[in-house]
C-alpha positions in Angstrom: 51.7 21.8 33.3 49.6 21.1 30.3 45.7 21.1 30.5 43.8 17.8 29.4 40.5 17.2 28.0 38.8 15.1 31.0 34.8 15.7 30.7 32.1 17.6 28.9 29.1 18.8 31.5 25.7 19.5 30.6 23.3 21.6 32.6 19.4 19.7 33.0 16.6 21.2 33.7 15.1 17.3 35.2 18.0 15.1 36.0 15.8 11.7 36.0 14.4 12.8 32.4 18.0 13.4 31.2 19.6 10.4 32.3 16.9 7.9 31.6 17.5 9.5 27.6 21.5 8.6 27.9 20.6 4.9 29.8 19.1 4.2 26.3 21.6 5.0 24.7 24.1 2.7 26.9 25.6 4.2 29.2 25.4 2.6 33.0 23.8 5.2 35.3 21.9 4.2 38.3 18.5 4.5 39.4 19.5 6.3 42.6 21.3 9.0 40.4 17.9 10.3 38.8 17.7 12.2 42.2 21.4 13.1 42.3 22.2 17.2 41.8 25.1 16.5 40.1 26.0 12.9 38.0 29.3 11.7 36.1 29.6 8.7 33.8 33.0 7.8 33.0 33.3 6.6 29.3 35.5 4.3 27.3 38.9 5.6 27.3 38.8 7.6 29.9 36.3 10.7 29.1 33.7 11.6 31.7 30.5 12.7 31.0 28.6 15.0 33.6 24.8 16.4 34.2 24.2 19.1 37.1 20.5 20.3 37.7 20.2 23.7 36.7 19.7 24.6 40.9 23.5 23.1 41.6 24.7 25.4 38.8 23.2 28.6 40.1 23.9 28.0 43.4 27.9 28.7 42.7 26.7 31.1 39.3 23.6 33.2 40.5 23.7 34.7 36.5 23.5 31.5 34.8 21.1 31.1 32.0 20.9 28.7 29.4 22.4 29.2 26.0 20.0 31.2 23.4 19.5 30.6 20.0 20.5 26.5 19.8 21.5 23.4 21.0 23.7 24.1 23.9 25.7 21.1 23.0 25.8 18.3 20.7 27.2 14.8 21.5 27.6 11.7 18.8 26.7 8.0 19.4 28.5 5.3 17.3 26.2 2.4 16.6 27.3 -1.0 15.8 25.8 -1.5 11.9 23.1 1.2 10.2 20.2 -0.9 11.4 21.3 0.1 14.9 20.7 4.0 14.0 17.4 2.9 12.3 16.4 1.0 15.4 17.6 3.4 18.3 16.3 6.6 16.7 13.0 4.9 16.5 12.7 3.8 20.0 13.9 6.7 20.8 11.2 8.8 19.0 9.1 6.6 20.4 9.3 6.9 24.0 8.3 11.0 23.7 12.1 12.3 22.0 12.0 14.4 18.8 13.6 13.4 16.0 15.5 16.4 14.4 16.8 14.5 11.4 15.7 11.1 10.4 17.7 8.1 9.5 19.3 8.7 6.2 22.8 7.5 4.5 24.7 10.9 4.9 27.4 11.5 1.8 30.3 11.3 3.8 29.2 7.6 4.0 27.5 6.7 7.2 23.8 5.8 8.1 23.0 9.3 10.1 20.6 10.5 12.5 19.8 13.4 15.1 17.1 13.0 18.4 16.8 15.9 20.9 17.2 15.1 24.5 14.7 16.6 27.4 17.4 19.5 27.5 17.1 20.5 23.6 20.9 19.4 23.0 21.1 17.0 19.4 22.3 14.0 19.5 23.7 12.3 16.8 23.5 8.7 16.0 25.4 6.9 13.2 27.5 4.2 11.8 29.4 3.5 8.7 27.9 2.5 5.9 28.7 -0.6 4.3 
């Protein structure tokens, strides 16, 4: 038996705050999941992503505690053209989500950005350049 990757969880302190971050950023979640302890979203090719409440994690792992000294995870958003980064890490910014690192055309040759989600995790956005 060989293991496969299948799904990268995240741990919220506020599920609605946490998804309605990730419904801007695409991905289908609905409104009666804001109230859900735990939420999956399955993604393009097969990958799921996953938010339990930090109650549904302690209530199986009495010791958890969140992750000191960083973002406990950081997860990348392709965008269609460089504008898109521009214009999603502005309205992003703009409905209350720091922006760790602003739009800029990174060396490695895409248009590059970072937003923090309610949870502190980054979240990069980017596209190629050119």
């Amino acid at each position: 038996m060989t293991a496969r990757f299948d799904m990268i969880g995240m741990v919220v302190a506020d599920m609605a705050a946490a998804l309605a971050f990730y419904r801007r950023l695409g991905l289908d979640l609905p409104a009666e999941a804001d109230a859900e302890p735990h939420v999956e979203a399955q993604l393009p090719g097969g990958l799921r992503l996953g938010w339990d409440t930090v109650d549904t994690v302690r209530s199986f792992d009495q010791s958890w505690s969140p992750p000191r000294g960083g973002p406990a995870i950081g997860l990348a958003f392709r965008c269609d053209s460089p504008a898109e980064v521009n214009a999603l890490h502005d309205e992003l910014v703009a409905a209350g989500h720091p922006s760790h690192k602003a739009p800029w055309d990174a060396f490695w040759g895409q248009r590059y950005a970072v937003v923090v989600d309610p949870d502190g995790n980054h979240v990069e956005l980017f596209a190629p350049l050119g």
